[in-house]
C-alpha positions in Angstrom: -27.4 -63.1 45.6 -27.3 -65.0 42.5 -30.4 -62.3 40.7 -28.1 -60.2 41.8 -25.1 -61.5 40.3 -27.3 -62.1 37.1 -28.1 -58.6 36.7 -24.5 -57.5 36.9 -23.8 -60.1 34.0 -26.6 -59.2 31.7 -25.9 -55.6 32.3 -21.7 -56.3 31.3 -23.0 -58.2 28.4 -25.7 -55.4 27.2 -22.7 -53.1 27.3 -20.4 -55.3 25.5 -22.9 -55.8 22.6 -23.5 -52.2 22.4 -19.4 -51.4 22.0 -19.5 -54.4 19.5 -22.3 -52.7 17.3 -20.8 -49.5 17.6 -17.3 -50.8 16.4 -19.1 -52.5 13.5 -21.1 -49.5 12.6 -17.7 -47.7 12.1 -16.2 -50.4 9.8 -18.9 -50.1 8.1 -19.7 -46.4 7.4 -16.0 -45.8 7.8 -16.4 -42.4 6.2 -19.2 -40.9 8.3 -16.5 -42.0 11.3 -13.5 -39.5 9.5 -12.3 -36.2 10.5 -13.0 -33.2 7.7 -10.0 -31.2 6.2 -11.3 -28.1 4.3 -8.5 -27.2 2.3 -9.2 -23.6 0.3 -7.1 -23.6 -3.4 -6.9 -21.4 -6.3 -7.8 -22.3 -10.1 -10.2 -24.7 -11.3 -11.0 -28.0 -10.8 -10.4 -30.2 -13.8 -12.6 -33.2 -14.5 -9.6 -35.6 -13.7 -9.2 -33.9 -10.5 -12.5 -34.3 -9.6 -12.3 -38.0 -9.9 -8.7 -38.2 -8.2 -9.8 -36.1 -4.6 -13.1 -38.4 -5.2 -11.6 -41.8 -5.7 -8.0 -42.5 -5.1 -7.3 -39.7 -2.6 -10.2 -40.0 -0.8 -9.2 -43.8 -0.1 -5.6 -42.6 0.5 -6.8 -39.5 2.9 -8.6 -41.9 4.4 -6.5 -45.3 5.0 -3.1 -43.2 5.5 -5.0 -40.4 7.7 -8.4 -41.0 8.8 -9.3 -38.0 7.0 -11.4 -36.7 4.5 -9.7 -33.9 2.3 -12.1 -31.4 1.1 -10.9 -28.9 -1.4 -12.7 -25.9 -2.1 -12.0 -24.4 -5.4 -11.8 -20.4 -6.4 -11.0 -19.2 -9.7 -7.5 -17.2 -9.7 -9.4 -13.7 -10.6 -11.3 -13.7 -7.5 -9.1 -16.1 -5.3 -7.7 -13.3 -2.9 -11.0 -11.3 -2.5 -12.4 -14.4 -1.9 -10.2 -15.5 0.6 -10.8 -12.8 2.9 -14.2 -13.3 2.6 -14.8 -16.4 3.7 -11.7 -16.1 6.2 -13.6 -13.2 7.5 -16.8 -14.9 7.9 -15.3 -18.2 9.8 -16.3 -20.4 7.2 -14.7 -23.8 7.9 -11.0 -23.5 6.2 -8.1 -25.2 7.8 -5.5 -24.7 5.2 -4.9 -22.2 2.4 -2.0 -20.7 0.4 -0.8 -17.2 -0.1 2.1 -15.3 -0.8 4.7 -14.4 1.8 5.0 -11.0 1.2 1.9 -10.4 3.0 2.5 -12.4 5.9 1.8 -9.8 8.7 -1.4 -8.9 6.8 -2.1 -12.3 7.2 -1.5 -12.7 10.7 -3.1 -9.2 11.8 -6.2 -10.5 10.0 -5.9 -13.4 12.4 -5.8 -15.5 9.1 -2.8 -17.3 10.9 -2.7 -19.4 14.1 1.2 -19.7 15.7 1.8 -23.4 14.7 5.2 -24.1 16.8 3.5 -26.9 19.1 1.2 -28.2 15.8 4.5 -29.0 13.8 6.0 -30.3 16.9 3.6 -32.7 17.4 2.1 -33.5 13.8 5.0 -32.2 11.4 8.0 -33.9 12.3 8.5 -35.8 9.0 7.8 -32.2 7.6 10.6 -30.6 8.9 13.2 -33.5 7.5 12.8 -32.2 4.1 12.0 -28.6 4.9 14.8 -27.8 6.9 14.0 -25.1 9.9 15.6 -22.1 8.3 13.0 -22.3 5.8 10.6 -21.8 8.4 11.9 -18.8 9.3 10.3 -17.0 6.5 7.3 -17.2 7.9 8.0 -16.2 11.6 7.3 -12.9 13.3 8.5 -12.2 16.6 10.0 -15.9 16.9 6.6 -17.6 16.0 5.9 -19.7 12.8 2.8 -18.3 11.6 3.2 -20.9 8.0 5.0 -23.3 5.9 6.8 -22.0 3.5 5.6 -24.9 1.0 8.7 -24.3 -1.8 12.2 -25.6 -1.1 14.3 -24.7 -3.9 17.1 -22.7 -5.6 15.4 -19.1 -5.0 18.3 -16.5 -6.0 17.2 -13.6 -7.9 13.4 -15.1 -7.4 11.0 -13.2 -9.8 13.9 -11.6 -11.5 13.8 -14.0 -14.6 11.8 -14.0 -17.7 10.9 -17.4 -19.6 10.8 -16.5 -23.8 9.4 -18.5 -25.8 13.1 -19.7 -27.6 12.1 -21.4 -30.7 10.7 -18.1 -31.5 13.7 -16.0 -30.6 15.9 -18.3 -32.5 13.6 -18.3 -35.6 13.6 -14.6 -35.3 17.4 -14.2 -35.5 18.3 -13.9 -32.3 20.1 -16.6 -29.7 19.6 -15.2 -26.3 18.3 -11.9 -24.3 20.5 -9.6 -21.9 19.2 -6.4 -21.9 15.7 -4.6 -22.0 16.4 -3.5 -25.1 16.6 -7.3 -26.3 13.2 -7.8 -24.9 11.9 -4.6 -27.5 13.9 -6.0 -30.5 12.2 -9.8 -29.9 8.9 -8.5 -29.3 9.2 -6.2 -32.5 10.6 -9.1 -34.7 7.9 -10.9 -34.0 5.4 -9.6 -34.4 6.6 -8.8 -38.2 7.6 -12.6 -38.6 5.2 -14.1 -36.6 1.7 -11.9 -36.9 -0.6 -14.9 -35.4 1.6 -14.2 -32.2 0.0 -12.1 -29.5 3.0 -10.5 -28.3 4.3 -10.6 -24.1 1.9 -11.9 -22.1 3.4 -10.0 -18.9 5.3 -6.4 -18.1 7.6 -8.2 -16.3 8.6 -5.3 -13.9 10.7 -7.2 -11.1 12.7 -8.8 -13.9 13.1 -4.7 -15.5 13.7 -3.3 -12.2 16.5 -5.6 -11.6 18.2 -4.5 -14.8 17.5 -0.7 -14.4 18.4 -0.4 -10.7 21.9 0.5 -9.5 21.6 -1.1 -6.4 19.5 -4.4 -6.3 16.5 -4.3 -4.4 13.8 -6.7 -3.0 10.4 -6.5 -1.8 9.8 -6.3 2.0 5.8 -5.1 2.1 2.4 -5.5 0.2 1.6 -4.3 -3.2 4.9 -4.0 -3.6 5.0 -0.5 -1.6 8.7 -1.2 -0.5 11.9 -2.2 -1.2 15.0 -3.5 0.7 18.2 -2.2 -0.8 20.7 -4.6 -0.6 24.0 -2.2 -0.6 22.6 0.9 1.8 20.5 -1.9 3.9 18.0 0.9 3.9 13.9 0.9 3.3 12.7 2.8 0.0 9.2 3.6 -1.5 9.8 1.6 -4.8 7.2 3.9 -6.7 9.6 6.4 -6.3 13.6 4.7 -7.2 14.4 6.1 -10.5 14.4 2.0 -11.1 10.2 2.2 -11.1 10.6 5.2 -13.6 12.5 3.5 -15.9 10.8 0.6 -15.7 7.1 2.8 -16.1 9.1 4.5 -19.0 10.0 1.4 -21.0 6.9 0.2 -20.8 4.8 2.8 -21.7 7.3 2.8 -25.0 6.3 -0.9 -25.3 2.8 0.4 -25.4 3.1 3.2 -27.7 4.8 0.9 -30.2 1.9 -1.6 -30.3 4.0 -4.7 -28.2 1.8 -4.6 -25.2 -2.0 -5.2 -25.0 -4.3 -3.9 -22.9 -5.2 -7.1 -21.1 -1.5 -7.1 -19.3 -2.5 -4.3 -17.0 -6.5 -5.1 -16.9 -6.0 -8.7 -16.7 -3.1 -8.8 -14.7 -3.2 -11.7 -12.8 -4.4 -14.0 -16.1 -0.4 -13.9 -17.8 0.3 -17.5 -16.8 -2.7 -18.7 -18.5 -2.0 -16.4 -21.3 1.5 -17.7 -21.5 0.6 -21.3 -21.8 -1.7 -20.6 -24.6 0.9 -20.9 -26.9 0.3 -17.3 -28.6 3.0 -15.4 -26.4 6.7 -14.4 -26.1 7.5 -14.2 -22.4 6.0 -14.1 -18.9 7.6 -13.4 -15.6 10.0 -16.5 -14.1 11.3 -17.5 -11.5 14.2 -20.3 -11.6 12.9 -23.4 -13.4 9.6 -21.5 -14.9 10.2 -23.5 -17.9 9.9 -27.1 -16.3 6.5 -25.3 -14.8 4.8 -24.5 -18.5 6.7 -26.4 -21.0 4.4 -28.6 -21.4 1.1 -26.9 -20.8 2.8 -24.4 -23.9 3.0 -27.7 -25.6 -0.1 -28.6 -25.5 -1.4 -25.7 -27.6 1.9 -25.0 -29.4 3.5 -28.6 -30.0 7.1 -27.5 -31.5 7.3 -24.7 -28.3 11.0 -24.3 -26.6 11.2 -22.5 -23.3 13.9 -20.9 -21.9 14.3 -18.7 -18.5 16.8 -15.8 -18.8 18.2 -13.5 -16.2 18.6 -9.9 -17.4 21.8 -8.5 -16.3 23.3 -11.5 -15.3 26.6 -10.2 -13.9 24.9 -8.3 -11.1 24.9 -10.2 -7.9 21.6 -12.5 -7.3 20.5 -12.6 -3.3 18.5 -14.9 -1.7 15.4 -12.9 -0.5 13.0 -15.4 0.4 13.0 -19.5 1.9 9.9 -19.8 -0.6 7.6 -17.6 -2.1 4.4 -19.0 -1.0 3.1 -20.0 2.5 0.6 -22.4 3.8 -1.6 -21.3 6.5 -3.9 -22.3 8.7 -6.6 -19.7 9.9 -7.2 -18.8 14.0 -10.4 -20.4 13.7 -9.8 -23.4 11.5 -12.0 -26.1 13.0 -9.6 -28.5 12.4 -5.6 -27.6 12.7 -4.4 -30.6 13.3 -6.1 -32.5 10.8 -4.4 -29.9 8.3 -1.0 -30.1 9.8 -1.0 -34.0 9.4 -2.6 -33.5 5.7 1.0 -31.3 5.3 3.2 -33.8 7.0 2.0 -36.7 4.7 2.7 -34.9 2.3 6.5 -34.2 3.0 6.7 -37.5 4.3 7.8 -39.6 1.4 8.4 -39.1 -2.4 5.6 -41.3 -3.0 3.2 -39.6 -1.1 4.6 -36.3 -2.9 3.9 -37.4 -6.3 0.8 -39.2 -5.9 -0.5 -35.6 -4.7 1.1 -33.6 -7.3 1.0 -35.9 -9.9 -2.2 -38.5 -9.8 -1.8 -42.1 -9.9 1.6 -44.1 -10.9 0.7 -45.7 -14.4 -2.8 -44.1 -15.0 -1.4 -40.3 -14.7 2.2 -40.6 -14.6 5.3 -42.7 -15.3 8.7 -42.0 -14.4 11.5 -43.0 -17.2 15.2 -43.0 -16.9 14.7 -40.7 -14.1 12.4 -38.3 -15.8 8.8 -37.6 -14.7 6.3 -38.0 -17.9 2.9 -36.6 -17.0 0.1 -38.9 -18.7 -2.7 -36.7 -17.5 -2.1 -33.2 -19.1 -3.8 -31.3 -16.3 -2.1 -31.1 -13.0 -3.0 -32.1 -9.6 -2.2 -30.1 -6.6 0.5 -27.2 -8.2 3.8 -28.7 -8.2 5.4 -25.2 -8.1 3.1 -24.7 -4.6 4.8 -28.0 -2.7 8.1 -28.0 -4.7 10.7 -29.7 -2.7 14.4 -30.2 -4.0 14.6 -33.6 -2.1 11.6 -34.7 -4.0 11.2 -33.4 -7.4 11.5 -35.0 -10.6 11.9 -33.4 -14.1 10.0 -34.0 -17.4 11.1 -35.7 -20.9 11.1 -32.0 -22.2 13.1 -30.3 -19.7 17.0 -30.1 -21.6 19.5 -30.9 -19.2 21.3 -27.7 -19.3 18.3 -26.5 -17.6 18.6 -29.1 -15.1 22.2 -28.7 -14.1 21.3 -24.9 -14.0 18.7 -25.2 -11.5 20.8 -27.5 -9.2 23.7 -25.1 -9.1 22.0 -22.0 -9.0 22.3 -20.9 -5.6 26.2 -21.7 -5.3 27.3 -18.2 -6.1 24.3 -16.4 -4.8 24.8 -14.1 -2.0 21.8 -14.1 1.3 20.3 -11.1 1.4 20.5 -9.3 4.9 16.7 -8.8 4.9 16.3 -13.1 4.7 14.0 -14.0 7.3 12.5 -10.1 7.9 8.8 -10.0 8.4 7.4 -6.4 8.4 4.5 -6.0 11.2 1.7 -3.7 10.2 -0.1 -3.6 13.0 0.4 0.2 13.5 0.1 1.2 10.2 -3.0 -1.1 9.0 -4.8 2.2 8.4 -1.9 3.9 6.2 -1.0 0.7 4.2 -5.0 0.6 3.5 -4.9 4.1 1.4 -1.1 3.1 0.0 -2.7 -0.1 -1.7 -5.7 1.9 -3.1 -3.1 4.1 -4.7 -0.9 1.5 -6.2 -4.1 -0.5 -7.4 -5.7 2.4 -9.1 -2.6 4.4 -10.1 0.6 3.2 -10.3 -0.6 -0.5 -11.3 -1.4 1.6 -14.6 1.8 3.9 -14.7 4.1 0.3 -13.7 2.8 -1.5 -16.8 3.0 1.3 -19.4 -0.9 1.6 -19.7 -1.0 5.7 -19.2 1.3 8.3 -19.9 4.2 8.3 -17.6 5.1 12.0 -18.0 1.6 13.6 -16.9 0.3 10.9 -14.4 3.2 9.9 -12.5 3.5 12.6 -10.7 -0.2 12.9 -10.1 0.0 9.6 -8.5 3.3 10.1 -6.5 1.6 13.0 -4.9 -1.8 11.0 -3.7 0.8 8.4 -2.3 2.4 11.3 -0.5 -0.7 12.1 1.3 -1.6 8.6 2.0 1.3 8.3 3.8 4.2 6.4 2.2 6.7 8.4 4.2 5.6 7.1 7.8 4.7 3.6 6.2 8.6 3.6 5.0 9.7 5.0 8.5 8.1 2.1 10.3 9.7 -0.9 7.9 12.9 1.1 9.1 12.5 1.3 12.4 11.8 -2.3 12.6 14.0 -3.6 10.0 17.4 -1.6 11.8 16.1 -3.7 15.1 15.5 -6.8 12.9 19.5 -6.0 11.5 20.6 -5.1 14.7 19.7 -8.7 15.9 21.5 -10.6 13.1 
């Protein structure tokens, strides 16, 4: 009896000496014992950054979370080709960003897992400072397929143009209102100010909204399709007399020497081109200028920014709760790890700006009330997690600007589209050959780059027999059942 009862001690106390090693071995190689977080992000990763997500994020990830935050970097150019790639693949993402816009793309890619029960059970403090009608931008059929991750004024989104103002003052002129404006800055500049490389974008949402009648926004990729906001009816936008107007003044821009080549072939590069300091405008939305003031600074030190809104006495609408989305992909390995990474940070201001803007002291201070950034390169894109219960402006950003952003929305009117997500899935096939058509056609004819008169209706006709007029008939059908349920 009593070998017996000795065996049963020494095999307790075996076992408790193995659970005490293996708690030790965790203290010790804490890391090896944390959960992975691949998060996939455009641009490039500055040295700075480097040492922040190794260093003082990796300690925060891991005390706050038990995680370890990876970030896998891709260059803007290639960003969204390589995104499907390696979604395509199943490489180990559990959080990216894209644009709205393309949100049943997303989801019919199954690039997008539902996450109702994820943010009920991990996003909580999320949802105090993004507010559930926010969410609904990115539902479909009732599900939340991402996080809008910008909370902010968002009238007339994309509709503004940031100028560079200490040029358009030292030029002669004190504000812009008309497209017309836009020609005589650009062509007083470049007489007074011939080191200047002239716009840096085409700024065609911002033109459209000036030459249409009737204001219109964007309800489908490539920007195939329009919503208009008086007939409440779906329109191929290559084809509103807007577009031709638009494709009209810019191919003047072009035959006058104001454009370059590089704002049709390099596209995608006009914020970067902006904040060199050698251009005149780029394509806003609200509060653009708090975005690049000081990047523009950088490289042109006595730069003034200033976001305009061409034909300001037409109505602005509320289109979108947030331009961007964060998603997480059907097969991320971990979506719940990425969720909580999201929650953190919406859960405090601290947490906020230690993400988006380093280390308190070391990469930032905040004075009288003002952010003032002491590392020149950002963090995580403040633009991307923008959050009006959270942010902070710079030392350069005027006040006017500031009382201007706050009071933006207060006379805007909600569009009737708000909250509309257009479903592909039977037209996946036909929306295929439309974006081949607007990326080798009417990309070219939109920014001016070919002659409007003998290729726009060359290019009208292939998207004819791609099959625009179905694709359009299908955004109606759904958004009159999407209307009828408002």
């Amino acid at each position: 009896m009593r070998t017996k009862k000795m065996l049963i001690f020494m095999v307790l106390l075996i076992a408790a000496v193995s659970v005490m090693a293996g708690c030790s071995g965790k203290k010790e190689g804490g890391a090896a014992a944390l959960e992975t977080v691949t998060i996939l992000y455009p641009g490039d990763r500055s040295d700075r950054m480097s040492e922040f997500l190794d260093n003082e994020f990796a300690e925060k990830m891991a005390a706050d979370l038990g995680l370890k935050v990876e970030v896998v970097f891709v260059p803007w150019a290639q960003y969204w080709e390589q995104k499907d790639i390696m979604l395509a693949a199943n490489e180990p993402i559990d959080l990216y960003w894209d644009g709205l816009p393309d949100l049943s793309t997303i989801v019919n890619k199954k690039q997008a897992m539902v996450l109702d029960d994820l943010i009920q059970e991990h996003g909580q403090d999320m949802l105090k400072v993004l507010p559930k009608e926010q969410l609904q931008g990115a539902t479909i059929d009732g599900k939340i397929y991402g996080i809008p991750s910008a909370y902010a004024p968002s009238s007339a989104m994309y509709q503004l143009v940031a100028v560079r103002q200490d040029i358009l003052e030292a030029v002669g002129m004190t504000d812009l209102k008309t497209a017309d404006d836009l020609k005589e800055f650009a062509t007083r500049a470049a007489k007074d100010f011939p080191d200047m490389k002239g716009p840096a974008d085409i700024i065609f949402k911002p033109l459209t909204r000036y030459f249409a009648e009737e204001q219109y926004n964007w309800i489908a990729v490539e920007d195939l399709v329009v919503f208009g906001e008086d007939s409440k009816k779906a329109y191929s936008y290559y084809e509103t007399e807007a577009f031709q107007e638009v494709a009209k003044f810019n191919r003047g821009m072009y035959d006058a020497g104001l454009y370059t080549e590089d704002l049709t072939i390099k596209y995608n590069e006009r914020d970067s081109r902006m904040q060199t300091g050698l251009y005149l405008w780029v394509e806003g939305s609200l509060g653009k200028e708090m975005e690049i003031v000081d990047a523009i600074k950088a490289n042109a030190p006595d730069a003034e920014v200033k976001t305009y809104l061409l034909a300001a006495e037409k109505p602005r609408y509320i289109t979108a709760t947030g331009g961007e989305v964060l998603g997480i992909p059907v097969n991320a390995p971990n979506p719940e790890g990425a969720m909580k990474f999201v929650n953190w940070l919406y859960k405090s201001q601290e947490n906020y700006l230690f993400a988006l803007y380093g280390v308190e002291g070391k990469d930032y201070e905040i004075v009288d009330g003002r952010i003032n950034k002491l590392t020149p390169n950002e963090f995580f894109y403040e633009w991307m997690f923008r959050n009006q219960n959270y942010q902070l402006f710079g030392p350069n950003v005027a006040q006017e600007s500031i009382d201007t952003y706050k009071s933006w929305d207060d006379q805007a009117v909600r569009s009737a589209s708000l909250g509309f997500r257009f479903n592909n899935e039977k037209v996946k096939l036909i929306e295929t050959a439309l974006k081949e058509v607007a990326g080798k056609d009417l990309a070219a004819i939109r920014s001016g780059f070919v002659n409007f008169e003998t290729e726009y209706p060359k290019a009208i006709q292939k998207l004819k027999a791609a099959g625009i007029d179905d694709y359009v008939a299908e955004i109606q059908r759904q958004l009159d059942e999407y209307l009828a349920g408002q």
